[in-house]
GUTI-825084 format. One record per residue (C-alpha): residue number from 1; x, y, z; residue in one letter. Coordinates in nm, 3 decimals, m for minus. Layout:
BEGIN
i = NUM | c1 = X | c2 = Y | c3 = Z | aa = a;
...
REM end
This chain:
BEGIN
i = 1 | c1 = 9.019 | c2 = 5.497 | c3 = 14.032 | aa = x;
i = 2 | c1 = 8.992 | c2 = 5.136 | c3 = 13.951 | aa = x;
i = 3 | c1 = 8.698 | c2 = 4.995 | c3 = 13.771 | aa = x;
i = 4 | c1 = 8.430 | c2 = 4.841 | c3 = 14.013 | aa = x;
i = 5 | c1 = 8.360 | c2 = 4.492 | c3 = 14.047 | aa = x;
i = 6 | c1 = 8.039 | c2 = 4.317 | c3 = 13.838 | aa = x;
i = 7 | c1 = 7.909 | c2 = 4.074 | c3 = 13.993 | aa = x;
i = 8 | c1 = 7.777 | c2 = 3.738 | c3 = 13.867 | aa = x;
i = 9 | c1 = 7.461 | c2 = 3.582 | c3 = 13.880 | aa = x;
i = 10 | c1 = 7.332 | c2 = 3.196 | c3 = 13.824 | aa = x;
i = 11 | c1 = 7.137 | c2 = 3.351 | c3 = 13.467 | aa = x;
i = 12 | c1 = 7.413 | c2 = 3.526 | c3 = 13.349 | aa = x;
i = 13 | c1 = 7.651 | c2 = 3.213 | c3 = 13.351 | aa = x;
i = 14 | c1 = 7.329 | c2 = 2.966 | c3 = 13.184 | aa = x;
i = 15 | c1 = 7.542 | c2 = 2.711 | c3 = 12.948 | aa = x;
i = 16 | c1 = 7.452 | c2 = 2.707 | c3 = 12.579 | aa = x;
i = 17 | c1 = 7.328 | c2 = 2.451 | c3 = 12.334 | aa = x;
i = 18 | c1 = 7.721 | c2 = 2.345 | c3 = 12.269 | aa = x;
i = 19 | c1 = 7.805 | c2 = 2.290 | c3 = 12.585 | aa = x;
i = 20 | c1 = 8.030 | c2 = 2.622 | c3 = 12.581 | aa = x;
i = 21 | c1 = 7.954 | c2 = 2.902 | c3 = 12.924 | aa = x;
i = 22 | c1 = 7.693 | c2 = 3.184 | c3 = 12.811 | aa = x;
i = 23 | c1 = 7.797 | c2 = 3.524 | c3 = 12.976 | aa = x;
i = 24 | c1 = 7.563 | c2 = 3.709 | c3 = 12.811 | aa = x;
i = 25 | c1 = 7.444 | c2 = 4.042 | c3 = 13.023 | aa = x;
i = 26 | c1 = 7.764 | c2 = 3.995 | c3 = 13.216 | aa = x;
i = 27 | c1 = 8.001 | c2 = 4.012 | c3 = 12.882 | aa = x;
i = 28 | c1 = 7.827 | c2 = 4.296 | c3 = 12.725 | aa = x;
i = 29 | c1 = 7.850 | c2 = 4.498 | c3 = 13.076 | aa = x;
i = 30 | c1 = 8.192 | c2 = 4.452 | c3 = 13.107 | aa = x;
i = 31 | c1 = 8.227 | c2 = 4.548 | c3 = 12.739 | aa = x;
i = 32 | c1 = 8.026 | c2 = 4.902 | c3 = 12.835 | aa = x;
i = 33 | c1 = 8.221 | c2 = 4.995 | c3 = 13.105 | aa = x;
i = 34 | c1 = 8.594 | c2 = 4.949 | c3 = 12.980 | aa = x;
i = 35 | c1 = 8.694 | c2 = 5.142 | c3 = 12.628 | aa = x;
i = 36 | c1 = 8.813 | c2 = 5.026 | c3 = 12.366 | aa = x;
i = 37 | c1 = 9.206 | c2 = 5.001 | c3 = 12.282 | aa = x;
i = 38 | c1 = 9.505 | c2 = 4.817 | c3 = 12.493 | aa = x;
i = 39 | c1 = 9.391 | c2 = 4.748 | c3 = 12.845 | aa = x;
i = 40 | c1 = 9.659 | c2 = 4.842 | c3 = 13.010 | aa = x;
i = 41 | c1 = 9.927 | c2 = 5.092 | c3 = 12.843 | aa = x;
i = 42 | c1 = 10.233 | c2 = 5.278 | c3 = 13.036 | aa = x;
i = 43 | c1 = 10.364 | c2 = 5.616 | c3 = 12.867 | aa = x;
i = 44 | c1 = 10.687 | c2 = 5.698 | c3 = 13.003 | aa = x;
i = 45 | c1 = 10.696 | c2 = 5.587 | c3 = 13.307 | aa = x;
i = 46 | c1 = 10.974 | c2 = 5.635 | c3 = 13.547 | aa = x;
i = 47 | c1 = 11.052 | c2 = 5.599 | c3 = 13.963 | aa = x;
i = 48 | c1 = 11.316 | c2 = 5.734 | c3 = 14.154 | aa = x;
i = 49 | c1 = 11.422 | c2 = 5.688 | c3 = 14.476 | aa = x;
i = 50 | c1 = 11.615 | c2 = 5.930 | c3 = 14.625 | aa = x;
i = 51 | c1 = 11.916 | c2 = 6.021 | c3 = 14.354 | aa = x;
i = 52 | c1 = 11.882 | c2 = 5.677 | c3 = 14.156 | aa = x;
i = 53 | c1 = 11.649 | c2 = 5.620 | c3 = 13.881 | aa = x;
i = 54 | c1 = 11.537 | c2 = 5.238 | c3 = 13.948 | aa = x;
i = 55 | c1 = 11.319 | c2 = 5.282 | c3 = 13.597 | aa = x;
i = 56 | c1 = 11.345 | c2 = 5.504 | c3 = 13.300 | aa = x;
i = 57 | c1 = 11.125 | c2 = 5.643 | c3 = 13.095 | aa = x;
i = 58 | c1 = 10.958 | c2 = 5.259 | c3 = 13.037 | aa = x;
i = 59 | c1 = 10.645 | c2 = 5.304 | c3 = 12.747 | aa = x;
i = 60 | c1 = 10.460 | c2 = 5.016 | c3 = 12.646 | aa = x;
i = 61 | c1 = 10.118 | c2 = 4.851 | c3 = 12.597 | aa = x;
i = 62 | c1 = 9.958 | c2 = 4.530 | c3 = 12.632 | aa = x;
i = 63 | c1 = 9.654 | c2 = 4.400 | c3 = 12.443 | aa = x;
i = 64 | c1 = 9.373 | c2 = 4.234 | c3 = 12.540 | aa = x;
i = 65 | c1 = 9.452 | c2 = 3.844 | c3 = 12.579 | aa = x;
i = 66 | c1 = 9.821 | c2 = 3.891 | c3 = 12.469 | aa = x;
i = 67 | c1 = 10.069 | c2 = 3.684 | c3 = 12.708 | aa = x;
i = 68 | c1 = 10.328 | c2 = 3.949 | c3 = 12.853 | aa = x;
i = 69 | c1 = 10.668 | c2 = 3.910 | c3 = 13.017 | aa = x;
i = 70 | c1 = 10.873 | c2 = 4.152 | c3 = 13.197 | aa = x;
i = 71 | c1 = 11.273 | c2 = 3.986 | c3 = 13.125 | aa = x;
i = 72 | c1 = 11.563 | c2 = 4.129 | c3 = 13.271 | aa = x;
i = 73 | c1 = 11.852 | c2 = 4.077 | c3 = 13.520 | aa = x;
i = 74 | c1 = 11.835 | c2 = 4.173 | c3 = 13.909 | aa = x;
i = 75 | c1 = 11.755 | c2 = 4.536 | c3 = 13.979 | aa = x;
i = 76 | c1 = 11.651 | c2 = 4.588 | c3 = 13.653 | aa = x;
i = 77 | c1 = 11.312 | c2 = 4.728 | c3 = 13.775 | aa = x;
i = 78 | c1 = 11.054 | c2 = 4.453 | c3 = 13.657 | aa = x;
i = 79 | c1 = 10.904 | c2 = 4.478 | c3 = 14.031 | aa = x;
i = 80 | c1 = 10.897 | c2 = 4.832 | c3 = 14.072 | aa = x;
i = 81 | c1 = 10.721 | c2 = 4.836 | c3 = 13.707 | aa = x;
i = 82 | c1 = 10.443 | c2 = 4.633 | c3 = 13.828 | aa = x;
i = 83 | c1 = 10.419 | c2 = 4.774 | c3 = 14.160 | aa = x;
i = 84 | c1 = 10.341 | c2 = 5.086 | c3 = 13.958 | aa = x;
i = 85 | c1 = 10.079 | c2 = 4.913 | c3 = 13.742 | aa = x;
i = 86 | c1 = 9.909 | c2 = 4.825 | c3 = 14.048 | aa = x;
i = 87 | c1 = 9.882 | c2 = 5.115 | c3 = 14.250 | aa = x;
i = 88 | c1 = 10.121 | c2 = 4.997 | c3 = 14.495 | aa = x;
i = 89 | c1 = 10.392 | c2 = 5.239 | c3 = 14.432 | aa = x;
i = 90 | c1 = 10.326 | c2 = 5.608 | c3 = 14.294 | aa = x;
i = 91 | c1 = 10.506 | c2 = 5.654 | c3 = 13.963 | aa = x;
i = 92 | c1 = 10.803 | c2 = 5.992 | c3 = 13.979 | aa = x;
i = 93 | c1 = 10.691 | c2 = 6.091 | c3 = 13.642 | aa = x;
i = 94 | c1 = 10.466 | c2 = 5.903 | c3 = 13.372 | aa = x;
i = 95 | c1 = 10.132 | c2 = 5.739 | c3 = 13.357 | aa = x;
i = 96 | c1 = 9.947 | c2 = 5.401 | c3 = 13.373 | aa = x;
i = 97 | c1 = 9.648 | c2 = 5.356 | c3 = 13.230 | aa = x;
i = 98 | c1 = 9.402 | c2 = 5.071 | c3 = 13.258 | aa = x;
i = 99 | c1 = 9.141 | c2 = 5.032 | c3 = 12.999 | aa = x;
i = 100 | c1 = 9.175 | c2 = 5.381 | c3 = 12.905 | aa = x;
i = 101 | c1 = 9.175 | c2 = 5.558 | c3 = 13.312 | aa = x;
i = 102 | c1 = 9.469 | c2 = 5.694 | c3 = 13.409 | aa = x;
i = 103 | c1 = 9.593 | c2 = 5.571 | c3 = 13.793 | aa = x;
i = 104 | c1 = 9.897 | c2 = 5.778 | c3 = 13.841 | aa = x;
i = 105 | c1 = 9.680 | c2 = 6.063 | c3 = 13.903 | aa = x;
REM end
């Protein structure tokens, strides 16, 4: 189940005194709603197709704000990780969570 959608409005996005964007209601919302630790984290997570494993047993998490890279040569399984991540490809064994919610299941 992914988390739903909050929607803005003109007083939650006022601007303050320093010229900075005020999110106020909206922030503290979204910071209800998702729990706290790595927002998205992937605990052994592993696809196969048929006889081949295309990935293996891949565990990892990613902060909040940290800049992430998938690296690796052709078939190496960087697309079917995300696919998985994004609910467009059911995982063979393992689990993806986002902010805490498990979507494998």
């Amino acid at each position: 189940m992914l988390p739903k959608i909050i929607e803005e409005s003109d007083e939650d996005n006022s601007m303050r005194e320093d010229g900075e964007r005020n999110f106020g209601m909206r922030e503290s919302m979204i910071n209800k709603q998702f729990s706290t630790g790595d927002p998205i984290m992937l605990k052994s997570l592993t696809k196969e197709f048929g006889g081949h494993v295309a990935v293996d047993k891949v565990s990892l998490s990613i902060r909040e704000h940290e800049v992430f890279a998938f690296l690796g040569h052709n078939g190496a399984g960087k697309t079917t990780c995300i696919n998985m991540m994004t609910g467009m490809l059911r995982a063979s064994k393992g689990d993806v969570e986002l902010y805490g919610k498990s979507i494998t299941s």
